[in-house]
N, C-alpha and C positions, 0 to 999 in steps of 0.2 A: 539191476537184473530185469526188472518188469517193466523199463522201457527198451531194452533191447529186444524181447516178448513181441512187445507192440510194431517196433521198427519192423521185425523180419514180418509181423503179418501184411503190410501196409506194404512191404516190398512182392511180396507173396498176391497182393489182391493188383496191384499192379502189372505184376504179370501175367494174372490171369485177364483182367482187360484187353491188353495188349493183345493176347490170344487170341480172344473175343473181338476184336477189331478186324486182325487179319483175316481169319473164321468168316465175318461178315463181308470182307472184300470177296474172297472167294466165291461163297454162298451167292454171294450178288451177281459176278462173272456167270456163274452157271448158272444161275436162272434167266439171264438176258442172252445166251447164246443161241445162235442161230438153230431151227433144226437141226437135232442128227451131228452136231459138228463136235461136241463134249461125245460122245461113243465114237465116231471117227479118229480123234484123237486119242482116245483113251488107249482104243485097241490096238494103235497104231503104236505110244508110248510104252505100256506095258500087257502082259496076259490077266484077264480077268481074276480076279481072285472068289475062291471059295465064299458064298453069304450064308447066312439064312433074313427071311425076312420076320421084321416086327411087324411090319404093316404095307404087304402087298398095295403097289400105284393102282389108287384110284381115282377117281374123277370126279369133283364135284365143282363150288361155285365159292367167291368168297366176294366180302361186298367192296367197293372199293369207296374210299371216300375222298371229297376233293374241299376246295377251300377258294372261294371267289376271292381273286388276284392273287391268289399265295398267300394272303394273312387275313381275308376273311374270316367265318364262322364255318368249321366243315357241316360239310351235306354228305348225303348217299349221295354218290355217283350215279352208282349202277353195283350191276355183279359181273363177275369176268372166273372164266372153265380155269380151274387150275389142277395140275394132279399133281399128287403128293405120295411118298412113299417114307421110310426106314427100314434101314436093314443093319446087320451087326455083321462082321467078319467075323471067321474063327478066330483071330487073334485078339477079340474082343472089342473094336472099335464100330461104335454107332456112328452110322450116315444118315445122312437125313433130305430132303429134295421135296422144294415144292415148284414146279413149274408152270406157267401159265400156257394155257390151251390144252388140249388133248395128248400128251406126248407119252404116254407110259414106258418108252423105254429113251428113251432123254431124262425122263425124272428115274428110273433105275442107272442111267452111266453117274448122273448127276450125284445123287448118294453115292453112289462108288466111290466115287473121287474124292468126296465129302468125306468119309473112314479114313483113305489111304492117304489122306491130309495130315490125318495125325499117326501115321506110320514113317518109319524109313524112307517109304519111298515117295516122300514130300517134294524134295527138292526133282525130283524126276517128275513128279507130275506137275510141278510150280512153273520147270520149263518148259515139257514140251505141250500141256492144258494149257495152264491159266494165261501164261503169258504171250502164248499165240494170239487166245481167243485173245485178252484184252488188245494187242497190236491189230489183229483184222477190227476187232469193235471202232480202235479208234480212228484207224483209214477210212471203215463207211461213213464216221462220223463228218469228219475231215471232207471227203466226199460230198457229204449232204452239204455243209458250209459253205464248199468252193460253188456247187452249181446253186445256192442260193444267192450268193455273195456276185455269182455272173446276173442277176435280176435286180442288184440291185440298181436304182434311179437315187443319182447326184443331182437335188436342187439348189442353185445357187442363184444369186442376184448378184446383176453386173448393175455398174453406179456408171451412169450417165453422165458423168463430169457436168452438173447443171444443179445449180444449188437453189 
């Protein structure tokens, strides 16, 4: 009996990972999206729901740190304007938004969506938010490639047949 105890919790922390994984996909989505385009969407998808907030968007600084070639020793970077807010729906789900630069109401759609993520209306904002934004994300990406990828210079050596 007190291994099956252990199974279900070990399936239990698993799931919750899992969640946690997805959670951070999204999170991530919304805080790399373009101005204004997470509230565009949103409003477009569904009617704003009722909040109160935890922690009206503010604006401050966070430090960023970097790592010479990718596996150096990190260093400070620098600091880069981030705002960040929480707010809770009346059905009880906490949002949460940190975005970078000055955005205070990109980082309020952003919590929004961040709540109604773990509501009903998941799969409705999974399509017409997240999986927009990630399909334009990866067109500019694709974009930036292509007009990189037209710069690039082929060198090649041709052999002289002269040994």
């Amino acid at each position: 009996m007190y291994s099956c105890i252990v199974f279900k919790e070990v399936v239990e922390m698993k799931d919750s990972a899992h969640h946690e994984n997805q959670r951070r996909t999204w999170m991530g989505l919304l805080a790399k999206a373009p101005a204004g385009r997470v509230a565009a969407l949103l409003d477009a998808a569904i009617s704003r729901p009722a909040f109160r907030w935890l922690r009206a968007p503010e604006i401050g600084s966070a430090m960023v740190r970097g790592r010479a070639g990718g596996t150096g020793a990190p260093f400070n970077l620098g600091e880069v304007t981030v705002t960040r807010c929480a707010l809770t729906l009346e059905t009880g789900e906490v949002g949460h938004a940190y975005i970078q630069g000055r955005r205070k109401l990109d980082a309020e759609a952003a919590a929004i969506v961040d709540a109604l993520m773990q509501t009903s209306a998941a799969d409705t904002l999974r399509t017409y938010v997240l999986e927009v934004i990630a399909t334009e994300m990866d067109a500019a990406k694709a974009a930036r490639a292509a007009k990189a990828a037209a710069t690039k210079v082929d060198f090649f050596t041709m052999v002289r047949g002269e040994d």
